[in-house]
N, C-alpha and C positions, 0 to 999 in steps of 0.2 A: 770983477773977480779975476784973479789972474789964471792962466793957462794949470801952475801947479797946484793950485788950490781947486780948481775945477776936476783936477785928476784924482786930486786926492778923495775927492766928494763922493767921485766917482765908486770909489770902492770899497766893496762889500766888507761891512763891519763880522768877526768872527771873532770865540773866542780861542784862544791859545791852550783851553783845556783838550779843547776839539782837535788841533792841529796834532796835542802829542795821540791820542786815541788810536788818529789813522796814522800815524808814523809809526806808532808800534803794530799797527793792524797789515799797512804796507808792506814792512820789513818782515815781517812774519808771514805773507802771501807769497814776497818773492822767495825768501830762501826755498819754503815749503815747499811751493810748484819747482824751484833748482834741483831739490831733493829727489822729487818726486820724477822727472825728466829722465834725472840719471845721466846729464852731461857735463857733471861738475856742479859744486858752490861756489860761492863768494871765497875770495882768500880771505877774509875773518873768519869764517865759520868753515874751511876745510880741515882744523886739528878736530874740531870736533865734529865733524860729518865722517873723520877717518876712525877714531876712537870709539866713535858710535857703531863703525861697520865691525872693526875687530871685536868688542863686547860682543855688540849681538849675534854674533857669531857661537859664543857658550851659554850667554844668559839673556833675559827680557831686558832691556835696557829701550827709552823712547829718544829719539833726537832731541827732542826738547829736552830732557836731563842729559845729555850730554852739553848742551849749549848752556845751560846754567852752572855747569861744572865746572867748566872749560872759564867761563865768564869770572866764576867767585876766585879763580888761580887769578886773573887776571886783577880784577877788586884787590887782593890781597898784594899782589907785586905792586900795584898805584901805592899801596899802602907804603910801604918798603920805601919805593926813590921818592914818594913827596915827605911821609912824616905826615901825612895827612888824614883825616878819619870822617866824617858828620855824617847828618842829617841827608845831604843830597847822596851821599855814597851809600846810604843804606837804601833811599828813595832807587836809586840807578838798579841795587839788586832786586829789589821790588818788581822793578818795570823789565830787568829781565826774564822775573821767574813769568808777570804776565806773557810775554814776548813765547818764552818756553811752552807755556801753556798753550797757546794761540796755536803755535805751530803744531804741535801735539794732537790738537783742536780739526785743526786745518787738513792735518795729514789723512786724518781718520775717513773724513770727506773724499778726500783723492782717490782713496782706495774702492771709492765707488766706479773710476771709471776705468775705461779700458785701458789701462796703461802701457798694454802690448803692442799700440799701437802708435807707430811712429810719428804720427803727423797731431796727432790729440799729445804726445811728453814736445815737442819742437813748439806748438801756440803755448803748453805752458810756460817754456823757454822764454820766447818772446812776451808773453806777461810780463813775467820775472824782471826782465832787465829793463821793460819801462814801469813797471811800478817803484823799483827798489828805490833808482835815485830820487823817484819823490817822496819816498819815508825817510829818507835822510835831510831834504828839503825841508820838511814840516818839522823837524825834531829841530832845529835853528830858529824856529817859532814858538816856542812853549817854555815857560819853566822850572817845569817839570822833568825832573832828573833822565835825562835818557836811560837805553840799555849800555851796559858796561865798556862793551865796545867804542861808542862814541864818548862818551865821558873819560875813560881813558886817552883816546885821542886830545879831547877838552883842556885836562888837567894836566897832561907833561908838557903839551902846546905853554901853558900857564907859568908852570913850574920852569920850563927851561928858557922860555921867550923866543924860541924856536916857533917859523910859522907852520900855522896850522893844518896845512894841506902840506908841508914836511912831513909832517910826526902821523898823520892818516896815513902818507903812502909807505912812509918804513915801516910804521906798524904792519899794513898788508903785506907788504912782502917781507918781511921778516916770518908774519901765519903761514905765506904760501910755500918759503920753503921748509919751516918746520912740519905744514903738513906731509911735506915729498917726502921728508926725511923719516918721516911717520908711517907712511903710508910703501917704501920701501922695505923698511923694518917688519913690519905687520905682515905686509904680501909677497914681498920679494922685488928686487931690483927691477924697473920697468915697469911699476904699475901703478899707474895715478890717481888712487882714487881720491877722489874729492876733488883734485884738481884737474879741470882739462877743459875741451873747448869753451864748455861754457864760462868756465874761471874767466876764462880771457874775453868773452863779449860781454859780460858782467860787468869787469873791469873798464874795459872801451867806453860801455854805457854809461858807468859812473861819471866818467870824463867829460862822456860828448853833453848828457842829458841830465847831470845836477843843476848846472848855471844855469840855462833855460829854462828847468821845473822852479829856480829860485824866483827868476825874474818873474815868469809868469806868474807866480804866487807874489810876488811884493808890487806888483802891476795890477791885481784884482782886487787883493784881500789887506784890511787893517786887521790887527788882530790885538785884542783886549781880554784883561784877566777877570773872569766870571766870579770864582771862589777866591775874594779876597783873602779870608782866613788861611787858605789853605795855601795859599801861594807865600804868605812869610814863613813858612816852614823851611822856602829854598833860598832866602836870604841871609 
């Protein structure tokens, strides 16, 4: 038997329904615990971590409906430059409102602990930036519609023939300075919320720690479709 078939033997059969579960359960652990820290989000989700602070500021509003809000503007502009509409785009808003809810979920938990304390928001920090790139790892595994954000990335990648980690990182920094521009408007000139240190080890993290969480995952794990039925729905 040869060396790559040996390796391949080697590794743990999974299936791809499991990979999107915890991609969505991931991504929704890091933002949460980033939220919850209070040293910044992710440049995706800082327009809506900043429009969640102003709201909440007059009325009840949850992070999680902001993030699903923020997300269906987005759905709807994919809509606009592709001309495009189905089945996975409706699945994508599905698995954000999960994604929403999870954090929502998540949040309510947090609020049990002491968040006044400095050293308990900094380990959730560091969570944060290594769980996150591995829920974007796993959602590269599944075919099951991400949340909007990456399938946006997905689909203008597609649409334009523009590579893929192009159109991820202008999408980011395109969020991060509309959230500034948001979050000056809102608070006054000077004040970053949504964005700040942790934006930027977040960001670092994605860099240093997605390719490594990929390999490690395509070095351990095969992954195979459980619910066949369900999986021609995203073909």
């Amino acid at each position: 038997m040869s060396s790559k078939n040996a390796n391949l033997k080697e590794k743990k059969i999974v299936y791809s329904e499991y990979a999107y579960f915890f991609s969505v359960l991931f991504l929704a652990i890091s933002i949460t615990f980033m939220k919850a820290a209070g040293f910044g989000v992710s440049l995706s989700s800082a327009p809506a971590y900043v429009i969640y602070e102003k709201v909440s500021l007059t009325q009840q509003i949850s992070y999680g409906t902001a993030e699903y809000t923020i997300q269906a503007f987005i759905l709807l502009f994919l809509f606009i430059v592709t001309g495009k509409f189905g089945k996975k785009h409706v699945f994508s808003f599905l698995t954000t409102l999960i994604f929403a809810a999870t954090i929502d979920a998540i949040t309510n938990v947090l609020e049990l602990l002491p968040l006044e304390i400095v050293w308990v928001r900094v380990l959730l920090l560091a969570l944060a930036i290594v769980i996150g790139p591995l829920g974007y790892a796993l959602m590269d595994h599944t075919y099951i519609s991400p949340i909007v954000y990456i399938l946006y990335e997905q689909e203008i990648a597609k649409a334009t023939g523009r590579d893929r980690n192009l159109v991820y990182w202008t999408f980011n920094v395109i969020s991060g300075i509309f959230a500034i521009g948001l979050s000056f408007y809102f608070f006054g000139v000077g004040a970053f919320v949504g964005v700040n240190i942790a934006t930027i080890l977040y960001t670092l993290s994605k860099i240093l720690l997605r390719e490594p969480w990929e390999k490690f995952i395509e070095n351990h794990f095969k992954f195979r479709t459980k619910y066949w039925q369900l999986e021609r729905h995203f073909k």
